[in-house]
C-alpha positions as semicolon CSV with decimal commas, in nm:
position;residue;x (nm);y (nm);z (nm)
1;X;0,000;0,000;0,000
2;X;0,128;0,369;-0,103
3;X;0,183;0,616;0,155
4;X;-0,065;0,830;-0,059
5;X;-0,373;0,520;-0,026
6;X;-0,250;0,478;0,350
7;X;-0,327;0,884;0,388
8;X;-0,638;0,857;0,220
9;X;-0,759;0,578;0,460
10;X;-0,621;0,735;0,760
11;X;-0,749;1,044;0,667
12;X;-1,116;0,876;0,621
13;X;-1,083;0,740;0,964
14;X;-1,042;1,063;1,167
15;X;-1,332;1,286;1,000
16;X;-1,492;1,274;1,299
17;X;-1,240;1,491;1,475
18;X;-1,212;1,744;1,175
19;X;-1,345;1,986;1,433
20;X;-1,216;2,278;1,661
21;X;-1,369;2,116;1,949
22;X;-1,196;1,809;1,908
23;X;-0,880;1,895;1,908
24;X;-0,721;1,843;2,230
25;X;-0,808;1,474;2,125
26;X;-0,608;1,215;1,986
27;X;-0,641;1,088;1,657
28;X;-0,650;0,748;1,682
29;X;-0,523;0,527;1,323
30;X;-0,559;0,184;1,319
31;X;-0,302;-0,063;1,120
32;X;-0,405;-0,286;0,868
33;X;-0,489;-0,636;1,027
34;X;-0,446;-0,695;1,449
35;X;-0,277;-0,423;1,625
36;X;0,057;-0,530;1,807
37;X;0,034;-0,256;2,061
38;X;-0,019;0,105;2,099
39;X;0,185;0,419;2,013
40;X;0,118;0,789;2,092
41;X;0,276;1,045;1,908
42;X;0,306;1,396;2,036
43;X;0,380;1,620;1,720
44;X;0,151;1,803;1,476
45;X;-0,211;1,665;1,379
46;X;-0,291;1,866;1,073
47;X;-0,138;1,643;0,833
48;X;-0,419;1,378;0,955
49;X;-0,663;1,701;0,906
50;X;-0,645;1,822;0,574
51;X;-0,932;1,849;0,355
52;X;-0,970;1,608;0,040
53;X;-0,722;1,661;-0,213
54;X;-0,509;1,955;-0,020
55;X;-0,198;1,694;0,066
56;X;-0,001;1,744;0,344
57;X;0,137;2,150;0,416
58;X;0,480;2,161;0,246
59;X;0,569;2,472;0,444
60;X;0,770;2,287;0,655
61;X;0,910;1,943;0,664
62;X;0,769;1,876;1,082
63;X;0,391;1,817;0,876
64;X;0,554;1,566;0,633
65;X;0,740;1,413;0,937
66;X;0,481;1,376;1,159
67;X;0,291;1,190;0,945
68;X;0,589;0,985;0,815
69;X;0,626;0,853;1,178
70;X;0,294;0,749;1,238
71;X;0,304;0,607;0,932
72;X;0,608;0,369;1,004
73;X;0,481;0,234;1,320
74;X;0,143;0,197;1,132
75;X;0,341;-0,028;0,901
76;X;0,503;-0,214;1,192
77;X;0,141;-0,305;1,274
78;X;0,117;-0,055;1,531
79;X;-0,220;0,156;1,630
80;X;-0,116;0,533;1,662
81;X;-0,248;0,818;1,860
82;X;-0,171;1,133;1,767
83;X;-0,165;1,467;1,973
84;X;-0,022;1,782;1,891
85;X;0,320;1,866;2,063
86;X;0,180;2,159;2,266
87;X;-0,128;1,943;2,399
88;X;-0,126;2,045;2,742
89;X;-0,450;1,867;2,897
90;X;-0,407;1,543;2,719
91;X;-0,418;1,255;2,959
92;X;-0,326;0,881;2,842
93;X;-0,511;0,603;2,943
94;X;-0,394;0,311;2,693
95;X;-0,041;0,080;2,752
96;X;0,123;0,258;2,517
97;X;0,428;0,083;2,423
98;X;0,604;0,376;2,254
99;X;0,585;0,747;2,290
100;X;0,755;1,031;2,089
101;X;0,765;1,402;2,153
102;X;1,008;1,694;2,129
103;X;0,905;1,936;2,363
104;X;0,769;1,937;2,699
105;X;0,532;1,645;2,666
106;X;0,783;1,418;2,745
107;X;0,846;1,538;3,094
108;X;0,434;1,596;3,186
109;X;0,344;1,253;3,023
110;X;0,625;1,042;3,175
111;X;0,504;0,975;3,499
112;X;0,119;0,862;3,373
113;X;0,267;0,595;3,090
114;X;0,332;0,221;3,179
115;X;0,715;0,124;3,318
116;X;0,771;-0,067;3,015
117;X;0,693;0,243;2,770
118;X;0,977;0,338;2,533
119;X;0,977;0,720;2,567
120;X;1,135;0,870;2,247
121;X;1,221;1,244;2,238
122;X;1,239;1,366;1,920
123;X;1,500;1,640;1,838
124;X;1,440;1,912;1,586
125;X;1,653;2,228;1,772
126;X;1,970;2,210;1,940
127;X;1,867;2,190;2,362
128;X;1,649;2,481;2,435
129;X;1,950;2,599;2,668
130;X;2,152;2,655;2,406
131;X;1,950;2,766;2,164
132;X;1,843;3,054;2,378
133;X;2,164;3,178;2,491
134;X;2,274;3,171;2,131
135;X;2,036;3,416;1,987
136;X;2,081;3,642;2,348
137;X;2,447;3,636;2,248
138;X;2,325;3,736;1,913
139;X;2,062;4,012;2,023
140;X;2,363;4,162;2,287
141;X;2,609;4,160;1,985
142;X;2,331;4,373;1,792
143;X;2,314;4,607;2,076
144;X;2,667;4,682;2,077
145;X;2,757;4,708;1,722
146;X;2,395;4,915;1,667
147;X;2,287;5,078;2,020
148;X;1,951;4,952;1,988
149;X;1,803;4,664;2,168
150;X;1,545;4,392;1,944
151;X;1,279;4,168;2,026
152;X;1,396;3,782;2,128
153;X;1,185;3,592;1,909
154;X;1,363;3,210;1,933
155;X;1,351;3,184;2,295
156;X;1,217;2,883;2,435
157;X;1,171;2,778;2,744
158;X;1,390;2,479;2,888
159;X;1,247;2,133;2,890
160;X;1,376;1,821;3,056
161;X;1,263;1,631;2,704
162;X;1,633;1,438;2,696
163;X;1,643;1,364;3,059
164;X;1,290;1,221;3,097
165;X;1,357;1,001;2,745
166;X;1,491;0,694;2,724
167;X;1,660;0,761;2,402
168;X;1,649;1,026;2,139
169;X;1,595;1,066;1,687
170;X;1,739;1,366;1,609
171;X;1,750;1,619;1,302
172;X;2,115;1,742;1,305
173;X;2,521;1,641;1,330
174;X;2,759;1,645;1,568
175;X;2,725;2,010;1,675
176;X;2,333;1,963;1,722
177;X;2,430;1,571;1,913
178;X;2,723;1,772;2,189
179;X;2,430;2,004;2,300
180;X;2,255;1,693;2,439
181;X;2,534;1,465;2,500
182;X;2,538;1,550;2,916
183;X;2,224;1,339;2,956
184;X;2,392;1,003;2,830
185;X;2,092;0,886;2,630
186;X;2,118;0,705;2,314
187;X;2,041;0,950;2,008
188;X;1,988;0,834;1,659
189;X;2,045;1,033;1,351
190;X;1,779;1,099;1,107
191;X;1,795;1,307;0,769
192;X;1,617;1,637;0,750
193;X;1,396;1,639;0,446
194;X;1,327;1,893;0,183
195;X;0,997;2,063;0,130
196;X;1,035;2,046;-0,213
197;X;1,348;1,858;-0,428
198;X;1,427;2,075;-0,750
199;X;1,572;1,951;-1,094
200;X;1,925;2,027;-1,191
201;X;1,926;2,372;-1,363
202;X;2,200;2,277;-1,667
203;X;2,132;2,623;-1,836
204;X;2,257;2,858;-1,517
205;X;2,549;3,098;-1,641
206;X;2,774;3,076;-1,345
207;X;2,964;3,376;-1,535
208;X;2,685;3,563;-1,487
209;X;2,547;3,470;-1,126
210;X;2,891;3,398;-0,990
211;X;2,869;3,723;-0,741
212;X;2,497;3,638;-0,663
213;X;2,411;3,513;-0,311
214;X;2,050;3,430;-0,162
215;X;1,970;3,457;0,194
216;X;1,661;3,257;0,256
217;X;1,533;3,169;0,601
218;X;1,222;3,231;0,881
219;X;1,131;3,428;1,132
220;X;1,409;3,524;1,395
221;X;1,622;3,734;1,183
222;X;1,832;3,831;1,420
223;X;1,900;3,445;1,536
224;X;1,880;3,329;1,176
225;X;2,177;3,562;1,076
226;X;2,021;3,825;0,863
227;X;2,171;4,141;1,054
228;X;2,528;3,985;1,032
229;X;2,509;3,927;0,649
230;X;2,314;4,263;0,595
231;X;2,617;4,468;0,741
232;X;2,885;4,261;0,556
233;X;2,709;4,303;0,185
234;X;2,694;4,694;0,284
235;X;3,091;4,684;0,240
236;X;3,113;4,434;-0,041
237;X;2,883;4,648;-0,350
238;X;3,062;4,425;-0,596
239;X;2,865;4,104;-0,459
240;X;2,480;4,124;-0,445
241;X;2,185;3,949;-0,200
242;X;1,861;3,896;-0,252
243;X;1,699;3,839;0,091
244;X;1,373;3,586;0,110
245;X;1,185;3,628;0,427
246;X;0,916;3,720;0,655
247;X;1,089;4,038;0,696
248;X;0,762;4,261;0,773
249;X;0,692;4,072;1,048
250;X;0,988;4,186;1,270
251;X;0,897;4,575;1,267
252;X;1,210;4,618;1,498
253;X;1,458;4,437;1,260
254;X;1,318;4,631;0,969
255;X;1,381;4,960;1,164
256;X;1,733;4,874;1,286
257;X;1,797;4,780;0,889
258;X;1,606;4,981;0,660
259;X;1,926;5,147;0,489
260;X;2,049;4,801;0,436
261;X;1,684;4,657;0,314
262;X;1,559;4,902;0,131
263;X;1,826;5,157;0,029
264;X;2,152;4,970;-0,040
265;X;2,203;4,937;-0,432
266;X;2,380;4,563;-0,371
267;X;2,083;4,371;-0,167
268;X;1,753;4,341;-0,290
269;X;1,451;4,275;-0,008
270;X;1,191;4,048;-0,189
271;X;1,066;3,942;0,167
272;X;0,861;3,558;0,202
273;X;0,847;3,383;-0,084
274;X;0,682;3,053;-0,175
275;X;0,969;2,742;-0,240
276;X;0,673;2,566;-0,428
277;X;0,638;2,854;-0,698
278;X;0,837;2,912;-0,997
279;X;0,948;3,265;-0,862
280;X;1,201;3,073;-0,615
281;X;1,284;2,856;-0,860
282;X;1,379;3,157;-1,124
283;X;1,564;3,328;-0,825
284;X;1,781;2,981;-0,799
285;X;1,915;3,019;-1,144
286;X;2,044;3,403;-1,086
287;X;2,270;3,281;-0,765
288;X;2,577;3,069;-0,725
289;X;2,527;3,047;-0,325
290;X;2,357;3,083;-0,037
291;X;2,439;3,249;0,348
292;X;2,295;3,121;0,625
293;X;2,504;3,245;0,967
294;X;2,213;3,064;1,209
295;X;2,266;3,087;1,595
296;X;2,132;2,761;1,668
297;X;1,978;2,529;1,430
298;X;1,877;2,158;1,459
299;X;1,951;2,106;1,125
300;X;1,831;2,402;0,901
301;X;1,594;2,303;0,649
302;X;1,701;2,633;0,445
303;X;1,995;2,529;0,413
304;X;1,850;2,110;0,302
305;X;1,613;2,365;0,059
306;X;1,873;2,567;-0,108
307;X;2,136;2,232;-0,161
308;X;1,888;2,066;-0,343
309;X;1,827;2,372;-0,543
310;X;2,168;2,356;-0,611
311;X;2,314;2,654;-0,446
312;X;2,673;2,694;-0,288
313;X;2,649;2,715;0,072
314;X;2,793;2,945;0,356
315;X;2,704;2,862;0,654
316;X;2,747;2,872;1,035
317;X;2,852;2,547;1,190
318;X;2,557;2,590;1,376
319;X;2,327;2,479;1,124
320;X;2,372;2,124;1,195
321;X;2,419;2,047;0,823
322;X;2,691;1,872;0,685
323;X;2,802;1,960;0,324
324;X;3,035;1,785;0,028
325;X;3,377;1,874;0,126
326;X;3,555;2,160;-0,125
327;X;3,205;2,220;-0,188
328;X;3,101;2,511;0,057
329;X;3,198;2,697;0,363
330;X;3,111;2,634;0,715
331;X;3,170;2,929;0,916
332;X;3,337;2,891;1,284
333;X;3,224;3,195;1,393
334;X;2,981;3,411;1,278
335;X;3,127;3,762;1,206
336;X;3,077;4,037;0,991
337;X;3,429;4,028;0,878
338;X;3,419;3,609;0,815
339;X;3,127;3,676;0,603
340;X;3,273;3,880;0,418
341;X;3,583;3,658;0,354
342;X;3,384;3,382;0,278
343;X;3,158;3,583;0,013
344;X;3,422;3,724;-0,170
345;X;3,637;3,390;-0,160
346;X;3,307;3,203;-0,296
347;X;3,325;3,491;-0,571
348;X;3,659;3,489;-0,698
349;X;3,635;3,126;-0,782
350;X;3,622;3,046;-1,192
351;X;3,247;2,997;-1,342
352;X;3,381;2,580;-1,357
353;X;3,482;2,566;-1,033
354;X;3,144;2,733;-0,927
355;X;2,960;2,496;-1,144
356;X;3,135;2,195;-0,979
357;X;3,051;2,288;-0,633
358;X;2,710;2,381;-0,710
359;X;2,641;2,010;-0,913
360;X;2,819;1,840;-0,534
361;X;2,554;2,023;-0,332
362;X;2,250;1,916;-0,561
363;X;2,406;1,530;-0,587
364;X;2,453;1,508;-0,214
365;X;2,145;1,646;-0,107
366;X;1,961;1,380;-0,355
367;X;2,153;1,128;-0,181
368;X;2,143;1,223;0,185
369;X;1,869;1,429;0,244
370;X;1,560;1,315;0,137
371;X;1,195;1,164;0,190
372;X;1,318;0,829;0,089
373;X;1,627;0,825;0,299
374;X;1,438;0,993;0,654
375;X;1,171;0,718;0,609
376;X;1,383;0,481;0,570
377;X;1,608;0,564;0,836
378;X;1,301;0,625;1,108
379;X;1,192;0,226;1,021
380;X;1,554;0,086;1,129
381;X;1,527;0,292;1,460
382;X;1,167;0,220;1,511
383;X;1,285;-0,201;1,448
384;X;1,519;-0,153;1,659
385;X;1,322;0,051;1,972
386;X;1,057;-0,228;1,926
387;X;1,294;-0,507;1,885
388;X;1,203;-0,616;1,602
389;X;1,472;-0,824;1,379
């Protein structure tokens, strides 16, 4: 059975609870044949939600996962319940035999699910802890360089997800893994996935785009990088940036900024913009790379987004992402100044040379970070937490 037929059953099964006042329920999907046991998962219920013929959201890859995982345990003969992450009253009162969450579900639910429950915690940010300080770090480094003081947007309050859990899936590499590694808990890798995988552009004129960088990213500009970048374009008007974002929505950002948004003849502000649409992918074939100086990522699904559209990246090691080697930058430290190194090293290289690196990106996203590849992966470490051969 398709993932697609399996949706379309599942998704007949739960119309009852297409309703506002059924949503602090579960959404209970049953496997085909005798169930083996019971599962809740603690993530996002929407993709079980959608209307007829919508699909799953693709404007992030947590709806596609969400529904991936329920799906694999389905598979495994498994019945699923399904909460959203940020359930607060939900209550079990089945023998579940696995539970997965990534916030602070895992602590509140602990105590109330049987002894012999396998309680997954399911990592899509580096530990709150750190992710926090980083973008305070970020927001005081603002203050200095800019004397003005902007909102915190990123913040999250510390859970004790990774403590409580017996083991861990997360989305990210070893920098994302050492945030977590003082609680001693097994953590498997899995693959972030792309919203949307893009074909190889053969036509691009790296000649012609070889100065041209995109920064593409979410909210939390200030934690996402955007301010460093912004200042180090302002000195470099022989490389240009197109920024893609929700930058509106920060009305502090865009005030601290403005000369660099709006009146700098070498960056050009599009603001949000839709992956799925053909403007993005038209805005691909006019840049050779991509900056992305994140504070604290899990692993950055910009960054997945723009590999497979086969941009160069620069990035901060903080993404979590790992990238061909020779075939992109990884920043140690997010600076103005390193930015600007990196940019105009990225630039001087010959249209081939470009090319190459570009092509490395696209072929190892394809091959590591995929749809195929995360479900794949989930199903060994599901096996394997059920303990089955």
């Amino acid at each position: 059975m398709t993932l697609q037929m399996l949706y379309q059953k599942t998704r007949t099964r739960i119309r009852a609870y297409v309703n506002h006042s059924t949503l602090k329920r579960p959404i209970s999907l049953q496997p085909e044949g005798r169930s083996k046991g019971e599962v809740l998962l603690s993530y996002f219920q929407q993709p079980f939600l959608v209307a007829n013929g919508q699909g799953i959201l693709n404007t992030h890859s947590r709806y596609w996962e969400s529904y991936q995982i329920a799906d694999t345990f389905l598979r495994l003969g498994y019945a699923v319940d399904v909460i959203d992450w940020d359930n607060g009253v939900f209550t079990p009162a089945k023998p579940y035999r696995v539970f997965v969450d990534p916030r602070h579900n895992m602590q509140r639910l602990a105590p109330m699910l049987p002894k012999d429950c396998t309680k997954v915690f399911y990592i899509d940010v580096a530990h709150t802890i750190f992710n926090s300080w980083a973008e305070m770090q970020r927001l005081l480094s603002l203050q200095q360089r800019r004397g003005m003081t902007l909102q915190c947007r990123r913040f999250e309050t510390p859970n004790l997800g990774i403590e409580v859990a017996d083991c861990a899936t997360m989305l990210g590499n070893e920098f994302t893994r050492k945030t977590f590694e003082y609680a001693n808990k097994p953590i498997y890798a899995v693959p972030m996935t792309p919203c949307k995988e893009f074909p190889w552009v053969a036509e691009k004129d790296f000649d012609v785009c070889g100065r041209n960088f995109l920064w593409f990213g979410s909210y939390g500009l200030v934690h996402k990088g955007l301010d460093l970048v912004l200042e180090a374009f302002a000195q470099m008007p022989d490389c240009h940036l197109t920024v893609c974002g929700p930058i509106q929505n920060e009305h502090d950002f865009v005030e601290a900024y403005r000369k660099e948004l709006y009146q700098t003849s070498n960056i050009k502000t599009i603001g949000w913009i839709d992956v799925m649409g053909s403007e993005f992918l038209e805005l691909v074939k006019s840049c050779a790379g991509f900056i992305y100086a994140s504070a604290s990522e899990g692993q950055a699904g910009a960054v997945v987004t723009c590999m497979h559209a086969g941009l160069i990246p620069i990035i901060s090691y903080e993404c979590g992402v790992d990238v061909p080697e020779g075939a992109g930058i990884i920043l140690k430290e997010s600076s103005v100044e390193n930015i600007r190194q990196a940019v105009e090293l990225l630039a001087a290289r010959p249209a081939n040379e470009l090319a190459a690196q570009a092509r490395a990106n696209w072929e190892y996203a394809r091959a590591h970070y995929t749809r195929e590849q995360y479900a794949k992966t989930y199903r060994g470490i599901a096996k394997e937490i059920l303990g089955i051969a």
